[in-house]
N, CA, C and O atoms as a GROMACS GRO file, in nm:
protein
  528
    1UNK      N    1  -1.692   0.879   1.154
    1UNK     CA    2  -1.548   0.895   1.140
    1UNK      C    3  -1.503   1.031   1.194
    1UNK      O    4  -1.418   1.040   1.282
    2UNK      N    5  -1.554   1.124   1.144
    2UNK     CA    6  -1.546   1.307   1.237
    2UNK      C    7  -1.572   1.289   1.335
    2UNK      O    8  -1.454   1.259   1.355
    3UNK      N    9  -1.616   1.276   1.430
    3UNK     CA   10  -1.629   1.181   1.577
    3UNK      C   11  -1.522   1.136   1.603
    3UNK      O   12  -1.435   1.222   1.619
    4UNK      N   13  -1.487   1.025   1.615
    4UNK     CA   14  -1.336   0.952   1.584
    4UNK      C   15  -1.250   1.001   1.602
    4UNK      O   16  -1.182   0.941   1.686
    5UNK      N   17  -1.179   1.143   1.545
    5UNK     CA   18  -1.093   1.191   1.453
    5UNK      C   19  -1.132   1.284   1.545
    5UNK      O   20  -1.017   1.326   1.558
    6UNK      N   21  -1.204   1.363   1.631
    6UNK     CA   22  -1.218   1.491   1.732
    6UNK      C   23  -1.171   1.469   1.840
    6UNK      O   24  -1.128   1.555   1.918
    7UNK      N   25  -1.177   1.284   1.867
    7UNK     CA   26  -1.177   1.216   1.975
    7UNK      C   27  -1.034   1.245   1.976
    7UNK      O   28  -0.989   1.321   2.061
    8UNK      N   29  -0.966   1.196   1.894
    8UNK     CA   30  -0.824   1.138   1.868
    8UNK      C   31  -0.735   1.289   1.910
    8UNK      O   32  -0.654   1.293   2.002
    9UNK      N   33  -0.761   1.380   1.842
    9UNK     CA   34  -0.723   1.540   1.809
    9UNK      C   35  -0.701   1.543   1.988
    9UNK      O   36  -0.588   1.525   2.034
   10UNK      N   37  -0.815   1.566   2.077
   10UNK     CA   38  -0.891   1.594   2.224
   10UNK      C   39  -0.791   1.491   2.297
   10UNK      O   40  -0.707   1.531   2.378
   11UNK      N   41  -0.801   1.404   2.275
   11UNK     CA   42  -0.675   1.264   2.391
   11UNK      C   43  -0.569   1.285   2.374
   11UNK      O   44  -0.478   1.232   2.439
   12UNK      N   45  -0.547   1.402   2.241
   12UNK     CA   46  -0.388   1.434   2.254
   12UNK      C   47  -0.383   1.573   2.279
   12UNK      O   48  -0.278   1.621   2.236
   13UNK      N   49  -0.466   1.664   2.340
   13UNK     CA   50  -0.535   1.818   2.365
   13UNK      C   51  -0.465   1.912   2.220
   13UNK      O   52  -0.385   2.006   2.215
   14UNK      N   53  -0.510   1.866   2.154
   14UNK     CA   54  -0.505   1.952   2.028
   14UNK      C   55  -0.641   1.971   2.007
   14UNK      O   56  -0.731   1.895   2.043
   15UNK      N   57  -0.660   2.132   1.917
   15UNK     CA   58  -0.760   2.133   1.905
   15UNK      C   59  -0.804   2.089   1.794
   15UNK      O   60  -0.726   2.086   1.700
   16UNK      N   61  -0.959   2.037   1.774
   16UNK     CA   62  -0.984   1.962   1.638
   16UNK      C   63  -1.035   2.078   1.564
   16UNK      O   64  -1.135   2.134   1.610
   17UNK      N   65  -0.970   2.132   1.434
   17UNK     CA   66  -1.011   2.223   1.357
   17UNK      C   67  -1.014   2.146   1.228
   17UNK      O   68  -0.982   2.032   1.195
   18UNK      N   69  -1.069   2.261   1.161
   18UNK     CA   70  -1.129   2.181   1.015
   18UNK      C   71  -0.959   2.104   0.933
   18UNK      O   72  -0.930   1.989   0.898
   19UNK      N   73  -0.890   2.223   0.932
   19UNK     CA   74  -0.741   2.128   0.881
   19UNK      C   75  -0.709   2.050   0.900
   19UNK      O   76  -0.673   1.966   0.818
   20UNK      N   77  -0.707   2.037   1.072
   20UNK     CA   78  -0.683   1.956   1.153
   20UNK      C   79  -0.728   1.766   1.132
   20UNK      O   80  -0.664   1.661   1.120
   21UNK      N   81  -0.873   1.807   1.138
   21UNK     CA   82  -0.944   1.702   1.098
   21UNK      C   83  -0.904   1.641   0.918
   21UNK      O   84  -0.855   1.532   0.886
   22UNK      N   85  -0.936   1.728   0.848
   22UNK     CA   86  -0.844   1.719   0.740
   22UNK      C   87  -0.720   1.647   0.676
   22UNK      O   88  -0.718   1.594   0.564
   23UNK      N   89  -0.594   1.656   0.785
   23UNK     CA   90  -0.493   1.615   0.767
   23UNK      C   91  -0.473   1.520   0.810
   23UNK      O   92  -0.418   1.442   0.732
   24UNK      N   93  -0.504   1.460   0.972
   24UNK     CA   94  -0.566   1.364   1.043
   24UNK      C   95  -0.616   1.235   0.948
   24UNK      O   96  -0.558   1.134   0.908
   25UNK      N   97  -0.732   1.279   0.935
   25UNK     CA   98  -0.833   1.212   0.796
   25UNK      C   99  -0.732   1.143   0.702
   25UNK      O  100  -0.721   1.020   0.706
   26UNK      N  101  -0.650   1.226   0.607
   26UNK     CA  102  -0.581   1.214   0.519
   26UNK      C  103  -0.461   1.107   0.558
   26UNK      O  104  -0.432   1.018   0.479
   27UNK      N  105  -0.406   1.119   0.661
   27UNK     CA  106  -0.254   1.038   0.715
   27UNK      C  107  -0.305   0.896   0.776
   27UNK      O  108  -0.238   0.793   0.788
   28UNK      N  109  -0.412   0.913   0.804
   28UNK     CA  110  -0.508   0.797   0.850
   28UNK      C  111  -0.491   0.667   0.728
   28UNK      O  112  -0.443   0.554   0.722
   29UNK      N  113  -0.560   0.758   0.645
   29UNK     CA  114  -0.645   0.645   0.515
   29UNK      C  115  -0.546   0.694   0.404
   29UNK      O  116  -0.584   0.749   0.300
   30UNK      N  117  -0.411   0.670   0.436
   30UNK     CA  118  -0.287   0.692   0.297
   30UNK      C  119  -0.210   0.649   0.389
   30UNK      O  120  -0.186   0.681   0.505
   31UNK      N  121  -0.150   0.515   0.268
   31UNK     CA  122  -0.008   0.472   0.343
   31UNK      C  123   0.102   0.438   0.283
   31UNK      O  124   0.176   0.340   0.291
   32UNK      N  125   0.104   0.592   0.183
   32UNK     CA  126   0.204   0.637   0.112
   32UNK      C  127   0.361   0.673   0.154
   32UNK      O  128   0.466   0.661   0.090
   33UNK      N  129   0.331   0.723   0.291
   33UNK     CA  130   0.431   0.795   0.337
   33UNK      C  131   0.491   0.930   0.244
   33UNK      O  132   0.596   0.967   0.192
   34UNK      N  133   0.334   0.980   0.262
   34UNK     CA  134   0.388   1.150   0.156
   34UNK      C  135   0.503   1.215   0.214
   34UNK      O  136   0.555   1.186   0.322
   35UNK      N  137   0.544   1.325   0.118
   35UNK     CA  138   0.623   1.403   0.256
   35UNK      C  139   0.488   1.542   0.197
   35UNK      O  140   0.432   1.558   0.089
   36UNK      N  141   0.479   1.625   0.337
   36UNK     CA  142   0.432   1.778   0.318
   36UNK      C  143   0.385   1.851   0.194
   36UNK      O  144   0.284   1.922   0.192
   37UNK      N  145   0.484   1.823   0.064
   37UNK     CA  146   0.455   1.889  -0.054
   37UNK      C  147   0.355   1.767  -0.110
   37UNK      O  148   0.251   1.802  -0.166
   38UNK      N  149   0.376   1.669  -0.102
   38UNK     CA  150   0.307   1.577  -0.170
   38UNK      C  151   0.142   1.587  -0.096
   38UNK      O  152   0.053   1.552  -0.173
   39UNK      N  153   0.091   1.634   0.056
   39UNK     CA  154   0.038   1.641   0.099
   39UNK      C  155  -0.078   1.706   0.034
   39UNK      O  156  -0.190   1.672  -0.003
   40UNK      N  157   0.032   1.863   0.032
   40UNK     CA  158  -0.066   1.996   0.012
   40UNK      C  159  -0.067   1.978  -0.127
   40UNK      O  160  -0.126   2.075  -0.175
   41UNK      N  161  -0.027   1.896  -0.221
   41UNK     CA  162  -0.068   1.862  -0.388
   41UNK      C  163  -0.177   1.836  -0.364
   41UNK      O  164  -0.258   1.901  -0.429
   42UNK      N  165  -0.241   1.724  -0.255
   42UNK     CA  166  -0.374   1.649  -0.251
   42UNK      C  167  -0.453   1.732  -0.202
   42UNK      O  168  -0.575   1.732  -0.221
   43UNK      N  169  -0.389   1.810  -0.135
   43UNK     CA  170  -0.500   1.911  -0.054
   43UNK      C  171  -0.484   2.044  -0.052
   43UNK      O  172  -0.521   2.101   0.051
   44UNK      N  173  -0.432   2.115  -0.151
   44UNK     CA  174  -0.437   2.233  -0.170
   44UNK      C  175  -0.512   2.337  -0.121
   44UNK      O  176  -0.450   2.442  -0.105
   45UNK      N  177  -0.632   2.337  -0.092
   45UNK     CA  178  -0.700   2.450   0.005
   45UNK      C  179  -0.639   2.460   0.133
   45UNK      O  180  -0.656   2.561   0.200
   46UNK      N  181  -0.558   2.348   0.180
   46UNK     CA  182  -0.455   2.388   0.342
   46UNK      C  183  -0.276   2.424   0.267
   46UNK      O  184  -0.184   2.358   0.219
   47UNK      N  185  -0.303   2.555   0.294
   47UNK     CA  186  -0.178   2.598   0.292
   47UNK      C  187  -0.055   2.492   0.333
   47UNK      O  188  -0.062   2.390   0.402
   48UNK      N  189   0.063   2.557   0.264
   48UNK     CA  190   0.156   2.472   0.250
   48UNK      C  191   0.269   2.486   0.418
   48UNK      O  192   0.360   2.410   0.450
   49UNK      N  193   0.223   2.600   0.487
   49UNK     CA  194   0.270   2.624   0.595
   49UNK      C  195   0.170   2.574   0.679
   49UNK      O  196   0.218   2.550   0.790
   50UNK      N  197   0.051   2.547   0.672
   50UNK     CA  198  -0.012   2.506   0.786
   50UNK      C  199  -0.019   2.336   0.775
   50UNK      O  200  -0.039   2.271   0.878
   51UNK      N  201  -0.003   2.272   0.649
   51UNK     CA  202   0.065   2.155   0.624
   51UNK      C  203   0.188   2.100   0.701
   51UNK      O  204   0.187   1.983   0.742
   52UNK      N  205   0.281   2.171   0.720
   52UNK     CA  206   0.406   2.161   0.756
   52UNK      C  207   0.354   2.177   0.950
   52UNK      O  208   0.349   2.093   1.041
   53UNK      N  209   0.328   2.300   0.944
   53UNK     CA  210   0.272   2.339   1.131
   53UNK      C  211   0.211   2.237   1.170
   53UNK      O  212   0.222   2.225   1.292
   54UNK      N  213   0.131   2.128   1.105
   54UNK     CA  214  -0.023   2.045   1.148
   54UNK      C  215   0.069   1.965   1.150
   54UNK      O  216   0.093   1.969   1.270
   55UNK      N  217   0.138   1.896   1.111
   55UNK     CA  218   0.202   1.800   1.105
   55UNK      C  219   0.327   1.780   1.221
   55UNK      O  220   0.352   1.670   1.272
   56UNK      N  221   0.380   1.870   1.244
   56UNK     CA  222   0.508   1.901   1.369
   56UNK      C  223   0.422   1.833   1.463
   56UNK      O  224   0.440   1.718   1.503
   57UNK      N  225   0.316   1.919   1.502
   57UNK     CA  226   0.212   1.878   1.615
   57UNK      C  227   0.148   1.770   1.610
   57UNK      O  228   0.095   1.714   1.707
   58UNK      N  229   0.148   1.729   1.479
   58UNK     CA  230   0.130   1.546   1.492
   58UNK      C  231   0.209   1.495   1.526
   58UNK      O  232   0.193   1.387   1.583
   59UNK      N  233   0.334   1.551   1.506
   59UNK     CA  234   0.479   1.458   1.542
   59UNK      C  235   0.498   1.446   1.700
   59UNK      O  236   0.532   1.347   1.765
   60UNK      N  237   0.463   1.590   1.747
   60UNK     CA  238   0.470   1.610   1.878
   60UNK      C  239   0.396   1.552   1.963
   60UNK      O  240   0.418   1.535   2.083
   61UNK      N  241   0.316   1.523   1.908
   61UNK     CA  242   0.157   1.472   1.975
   61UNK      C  243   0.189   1.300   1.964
   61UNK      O  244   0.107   1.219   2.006
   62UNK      N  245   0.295   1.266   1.912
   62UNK     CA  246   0.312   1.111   1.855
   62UNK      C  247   0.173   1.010   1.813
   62UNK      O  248   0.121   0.906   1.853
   63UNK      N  249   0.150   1.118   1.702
   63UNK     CA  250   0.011   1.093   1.626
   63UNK      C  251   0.075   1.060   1.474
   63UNK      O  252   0.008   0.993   1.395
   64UNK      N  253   0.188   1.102   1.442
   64UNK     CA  254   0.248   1.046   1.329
   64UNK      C  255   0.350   1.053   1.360
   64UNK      O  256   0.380   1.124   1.456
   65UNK      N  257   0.443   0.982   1.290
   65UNK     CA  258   0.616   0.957   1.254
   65UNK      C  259   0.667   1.013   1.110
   65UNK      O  260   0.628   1.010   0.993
   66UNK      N  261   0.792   1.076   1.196
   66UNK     CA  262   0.938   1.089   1.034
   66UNK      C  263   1.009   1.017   1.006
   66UNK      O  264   1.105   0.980   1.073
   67UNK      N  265   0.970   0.972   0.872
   67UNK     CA  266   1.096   0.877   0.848
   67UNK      C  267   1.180   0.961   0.754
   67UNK      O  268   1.145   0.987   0.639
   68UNK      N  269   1.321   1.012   0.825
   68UNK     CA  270   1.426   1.038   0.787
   68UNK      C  271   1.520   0.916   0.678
   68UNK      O  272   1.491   0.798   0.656
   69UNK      N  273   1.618   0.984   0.633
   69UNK     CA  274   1.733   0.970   0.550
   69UNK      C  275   1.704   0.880   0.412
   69UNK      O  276   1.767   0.788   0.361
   70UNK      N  277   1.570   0.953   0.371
   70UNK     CA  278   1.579   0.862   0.258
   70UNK      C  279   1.656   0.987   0.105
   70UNK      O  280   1.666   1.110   0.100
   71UNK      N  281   1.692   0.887   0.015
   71UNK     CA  282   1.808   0.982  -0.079
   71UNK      C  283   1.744   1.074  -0.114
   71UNK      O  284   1.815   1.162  -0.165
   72UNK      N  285   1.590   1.107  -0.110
   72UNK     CA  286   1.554   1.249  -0.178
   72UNK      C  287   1.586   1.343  -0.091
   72UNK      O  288   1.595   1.462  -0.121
   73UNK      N  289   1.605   1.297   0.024
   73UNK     CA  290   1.628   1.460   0.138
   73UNK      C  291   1.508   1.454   0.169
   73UNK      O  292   1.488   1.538   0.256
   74UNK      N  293   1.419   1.398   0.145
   74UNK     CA  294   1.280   1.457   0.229
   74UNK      C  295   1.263   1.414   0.359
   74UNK      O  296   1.322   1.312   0.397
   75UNK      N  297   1.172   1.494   0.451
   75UNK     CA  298   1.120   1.413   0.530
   75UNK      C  299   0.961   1.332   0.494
   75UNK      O  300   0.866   1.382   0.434
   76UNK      N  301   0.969   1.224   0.540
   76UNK     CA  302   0.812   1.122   0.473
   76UNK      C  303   0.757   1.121   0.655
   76UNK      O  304   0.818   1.127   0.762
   77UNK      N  305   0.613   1.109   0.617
   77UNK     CA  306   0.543   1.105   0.719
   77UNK      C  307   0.434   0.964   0.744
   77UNK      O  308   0.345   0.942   0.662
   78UNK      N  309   0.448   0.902   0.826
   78UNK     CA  310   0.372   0.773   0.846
   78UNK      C  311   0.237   0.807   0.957
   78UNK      O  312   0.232   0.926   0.926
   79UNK      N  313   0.176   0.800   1.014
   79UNK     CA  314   0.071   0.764   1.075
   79UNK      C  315   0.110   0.648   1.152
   79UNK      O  316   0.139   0.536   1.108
   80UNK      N  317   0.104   0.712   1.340
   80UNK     CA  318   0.120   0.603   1.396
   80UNK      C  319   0.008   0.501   1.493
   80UNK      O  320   0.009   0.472   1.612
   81UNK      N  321  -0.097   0.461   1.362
   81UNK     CA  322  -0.175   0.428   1.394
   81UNK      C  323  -0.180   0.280   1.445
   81UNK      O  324  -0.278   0.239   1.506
   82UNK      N  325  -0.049   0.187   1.413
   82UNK     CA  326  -0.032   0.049   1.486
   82UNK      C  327   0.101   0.018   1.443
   82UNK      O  328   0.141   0.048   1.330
   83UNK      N  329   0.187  -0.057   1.548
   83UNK     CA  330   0.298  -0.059   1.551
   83UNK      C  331   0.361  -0.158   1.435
   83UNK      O  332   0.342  -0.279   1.430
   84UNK      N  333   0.427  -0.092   1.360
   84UNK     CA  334   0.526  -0.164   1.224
   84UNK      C  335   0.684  -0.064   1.192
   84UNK      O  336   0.726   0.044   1.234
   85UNK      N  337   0.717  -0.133   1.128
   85UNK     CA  338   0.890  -0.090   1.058
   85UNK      C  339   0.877  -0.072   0.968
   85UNK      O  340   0.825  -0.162   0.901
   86UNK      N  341   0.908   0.032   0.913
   86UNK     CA  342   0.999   0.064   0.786
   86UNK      C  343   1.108  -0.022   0.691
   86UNK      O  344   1.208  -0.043   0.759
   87UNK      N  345   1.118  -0.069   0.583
   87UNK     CA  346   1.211  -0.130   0.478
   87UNK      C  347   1.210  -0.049   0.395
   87UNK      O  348   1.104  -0.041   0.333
   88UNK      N  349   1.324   0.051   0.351
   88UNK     CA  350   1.349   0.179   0.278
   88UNK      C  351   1.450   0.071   0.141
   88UNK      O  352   1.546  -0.005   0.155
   89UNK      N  353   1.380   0.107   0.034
   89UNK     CA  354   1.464   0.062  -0.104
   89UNK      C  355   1.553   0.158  -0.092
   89UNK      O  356   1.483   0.255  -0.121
   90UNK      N  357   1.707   0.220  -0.060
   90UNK     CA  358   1.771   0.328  -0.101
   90UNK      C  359   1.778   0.305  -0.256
   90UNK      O  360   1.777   0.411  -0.319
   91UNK      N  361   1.784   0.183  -0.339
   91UNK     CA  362   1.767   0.310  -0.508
   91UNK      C  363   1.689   0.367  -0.538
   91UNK      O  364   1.708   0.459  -0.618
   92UNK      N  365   1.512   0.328  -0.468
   92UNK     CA  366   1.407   0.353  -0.533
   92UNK      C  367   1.323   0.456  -0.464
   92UNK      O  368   1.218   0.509  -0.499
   93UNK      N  369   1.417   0.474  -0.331
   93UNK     CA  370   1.316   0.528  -0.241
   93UNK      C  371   1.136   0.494  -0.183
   93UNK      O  372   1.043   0.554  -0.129
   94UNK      N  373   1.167   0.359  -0.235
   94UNK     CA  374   0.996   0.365  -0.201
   94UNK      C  375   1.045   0.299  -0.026
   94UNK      O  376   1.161   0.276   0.011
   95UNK      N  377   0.930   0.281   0.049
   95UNK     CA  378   0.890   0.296   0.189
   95UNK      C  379   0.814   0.169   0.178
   95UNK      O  380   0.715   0.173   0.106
   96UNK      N  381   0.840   0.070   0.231
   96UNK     CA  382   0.762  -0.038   0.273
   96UNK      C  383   0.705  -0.060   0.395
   96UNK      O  384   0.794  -0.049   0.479
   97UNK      N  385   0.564  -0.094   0.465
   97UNK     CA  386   0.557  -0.088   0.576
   97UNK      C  387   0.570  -0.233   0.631
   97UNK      O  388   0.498  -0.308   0.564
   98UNK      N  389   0.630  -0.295   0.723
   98UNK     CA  390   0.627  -0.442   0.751
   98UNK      C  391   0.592  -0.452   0.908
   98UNK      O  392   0.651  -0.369   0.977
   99UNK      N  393   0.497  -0.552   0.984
   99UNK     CA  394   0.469  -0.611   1.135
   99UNK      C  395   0.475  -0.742   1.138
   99UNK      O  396   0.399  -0.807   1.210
  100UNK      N  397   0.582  -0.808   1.044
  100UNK     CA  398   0.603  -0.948   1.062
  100UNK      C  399   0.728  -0.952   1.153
  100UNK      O  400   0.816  -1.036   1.133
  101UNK      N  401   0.737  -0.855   1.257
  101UNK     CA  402   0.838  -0.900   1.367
  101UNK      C  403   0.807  -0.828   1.523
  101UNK      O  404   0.780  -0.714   1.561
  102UNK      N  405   0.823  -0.938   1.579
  102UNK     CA  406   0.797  -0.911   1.730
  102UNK      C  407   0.953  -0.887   1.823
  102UNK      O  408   1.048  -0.958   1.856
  103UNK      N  409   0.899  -0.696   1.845
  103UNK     CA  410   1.013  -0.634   1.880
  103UNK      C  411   1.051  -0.637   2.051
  103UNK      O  412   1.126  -0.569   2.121
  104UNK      N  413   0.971  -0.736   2.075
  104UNK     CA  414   0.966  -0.775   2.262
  104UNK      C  415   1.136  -0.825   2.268
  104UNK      O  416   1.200  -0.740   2.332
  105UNK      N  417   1.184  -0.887   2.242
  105UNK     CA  418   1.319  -0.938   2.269
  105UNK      C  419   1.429  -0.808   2.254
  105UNK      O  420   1.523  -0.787   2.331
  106UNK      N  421   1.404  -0.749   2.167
  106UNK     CA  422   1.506  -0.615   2.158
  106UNK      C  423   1.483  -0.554   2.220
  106UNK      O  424   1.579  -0.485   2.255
  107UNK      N  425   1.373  -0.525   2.276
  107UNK     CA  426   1.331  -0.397   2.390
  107UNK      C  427   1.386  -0.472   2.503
  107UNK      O  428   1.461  -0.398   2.567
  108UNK      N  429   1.379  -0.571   2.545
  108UNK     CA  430   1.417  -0.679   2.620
  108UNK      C  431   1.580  -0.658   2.686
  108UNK      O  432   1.627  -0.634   2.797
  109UNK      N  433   1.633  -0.684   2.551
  109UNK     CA  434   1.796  -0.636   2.539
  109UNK      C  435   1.850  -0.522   2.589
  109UNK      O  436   1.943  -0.507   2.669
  110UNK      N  437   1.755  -0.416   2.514
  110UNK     CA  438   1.805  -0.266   2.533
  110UNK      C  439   1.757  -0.235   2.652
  110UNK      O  440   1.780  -0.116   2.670
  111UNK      N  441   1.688  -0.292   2.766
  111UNK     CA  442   1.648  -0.261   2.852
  111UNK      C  443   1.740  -0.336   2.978
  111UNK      O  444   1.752  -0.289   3.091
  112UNK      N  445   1.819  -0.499   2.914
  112UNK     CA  446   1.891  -0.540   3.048
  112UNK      C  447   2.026  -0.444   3.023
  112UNK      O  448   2.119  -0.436   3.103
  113UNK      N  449   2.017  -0.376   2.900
  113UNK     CA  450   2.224  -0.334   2.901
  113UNK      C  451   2.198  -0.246   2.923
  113UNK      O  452   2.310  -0.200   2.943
  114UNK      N  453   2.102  -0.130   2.947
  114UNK     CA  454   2.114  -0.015   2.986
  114UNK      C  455   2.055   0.059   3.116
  114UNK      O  456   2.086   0.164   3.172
  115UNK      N  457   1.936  -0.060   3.148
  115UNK     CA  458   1.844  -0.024   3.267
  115UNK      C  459   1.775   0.074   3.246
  115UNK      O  460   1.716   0.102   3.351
  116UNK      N  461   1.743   0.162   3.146
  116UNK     CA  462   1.633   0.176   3.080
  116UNK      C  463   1.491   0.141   3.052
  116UNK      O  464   1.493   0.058   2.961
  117UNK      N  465   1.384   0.162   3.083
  117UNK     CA  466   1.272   0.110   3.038
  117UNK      C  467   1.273   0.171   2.945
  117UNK      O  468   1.320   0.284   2.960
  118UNK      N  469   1.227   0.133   2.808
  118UNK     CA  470   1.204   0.140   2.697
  118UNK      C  471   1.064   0.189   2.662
  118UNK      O  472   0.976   0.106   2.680
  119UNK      N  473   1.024   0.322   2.610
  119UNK     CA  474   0.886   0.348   2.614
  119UNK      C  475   0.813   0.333   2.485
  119UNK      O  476   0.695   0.300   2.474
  120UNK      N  477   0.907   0.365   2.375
  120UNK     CA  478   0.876   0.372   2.241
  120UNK      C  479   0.992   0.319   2.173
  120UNK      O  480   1.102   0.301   2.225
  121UNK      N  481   0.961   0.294   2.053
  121UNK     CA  482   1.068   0.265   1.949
  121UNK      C  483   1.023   0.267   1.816
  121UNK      O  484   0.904   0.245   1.794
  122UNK      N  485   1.132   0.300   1.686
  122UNK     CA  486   1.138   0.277   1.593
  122UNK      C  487   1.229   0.202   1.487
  122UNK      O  488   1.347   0.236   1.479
  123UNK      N  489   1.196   0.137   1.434
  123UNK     CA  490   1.285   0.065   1.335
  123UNK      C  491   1.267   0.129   1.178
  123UNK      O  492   1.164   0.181   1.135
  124UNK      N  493   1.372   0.114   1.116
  124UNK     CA  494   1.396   0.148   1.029
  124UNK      C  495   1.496   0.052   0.919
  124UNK      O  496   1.617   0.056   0.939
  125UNK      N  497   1.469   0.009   0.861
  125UNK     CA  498   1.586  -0.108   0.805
  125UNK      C  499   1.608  -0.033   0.613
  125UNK      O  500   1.516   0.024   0.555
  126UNK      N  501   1.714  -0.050   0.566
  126UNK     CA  502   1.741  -0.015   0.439
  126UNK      C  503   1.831  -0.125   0.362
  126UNK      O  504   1.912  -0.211   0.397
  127UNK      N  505   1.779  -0.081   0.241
  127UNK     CA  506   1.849  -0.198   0.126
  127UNK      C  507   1.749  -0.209   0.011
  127UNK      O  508   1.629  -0.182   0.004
  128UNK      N  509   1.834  -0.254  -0.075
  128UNK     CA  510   1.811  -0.292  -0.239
  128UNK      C  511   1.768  -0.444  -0.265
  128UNK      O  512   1.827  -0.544  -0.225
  129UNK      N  513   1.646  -0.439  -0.344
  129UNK     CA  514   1.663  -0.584  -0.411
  129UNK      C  515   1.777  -0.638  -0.473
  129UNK      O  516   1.867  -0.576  -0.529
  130UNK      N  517   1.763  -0.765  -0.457
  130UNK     CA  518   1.884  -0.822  -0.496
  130UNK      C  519   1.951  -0.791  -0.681
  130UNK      O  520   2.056  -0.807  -0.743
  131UNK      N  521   1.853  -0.756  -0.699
  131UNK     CA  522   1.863  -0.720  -0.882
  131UNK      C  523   1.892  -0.589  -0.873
  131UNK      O  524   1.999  -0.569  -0.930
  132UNK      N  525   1.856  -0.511  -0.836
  132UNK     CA  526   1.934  -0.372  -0.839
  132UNK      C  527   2.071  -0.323  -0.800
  132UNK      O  528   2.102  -0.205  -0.816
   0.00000   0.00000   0.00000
């Protein structure tokens, strides 16, 4: 798996350091969608700034995703290890991950109305159970 995970770090020219590997590791095999503080709770020997730094550069590196605007104000962090959407409870804030939809026809769309090729995308969908 450290193998793996040096590989991964190197194809995106970051360097693989022990945090590195660390945090990597961690966003991998959790699919919580922590945000940062919830991170460095689990992993307290990596500072709470190099938590935050390791992570930008995951973002940058499009090695993980932010999922913005949920009601706590946080930012949550996903791992973009295979392509799925987001279903955000806004009362509960929890983060659902869902790949029961094939996003070929919308890329499809957004690509005849704008002439655009489409390289990436994210979805994001929000709402309440019907009982809440």
């Amino acid at each position: 798996m450290l193998d793996q995970l040096k590989s991964v770090l190197q194809e995106h020219k970051l360097k693989a350091t022990n945090q590195r590997l660390t945090l990597l590791e961690y966003m991998m095999s959790h699919d919580t969608h922590p945000t940062a503080e919830m991170i460095h709770n689990d992993l307290p020997d990596i500072s709470l700034a190099t938590v935050y730094n390791t992570l930008e550069k995951f973002v940058n590196a499009k090695l993980v995703v932010v999922i913005e605007g949920i009601s706590d104000g946080k930012r949550h962090y996903d791992a973009a290890a295979h392509p799925h959407y987001h279903v955000i409870n806004t009362n509960t804030n929890e983060i659902i991950d869902a790949a029961n939809f094939d996003p070929a026809p919308l890329i499809k769309a957004a690509q005849a109305a704008t002439g655009l090729k489409i390289t990436e995308y994210r979805i994001d969908l929000y709402g309440v159970k019907p009982e809440d």
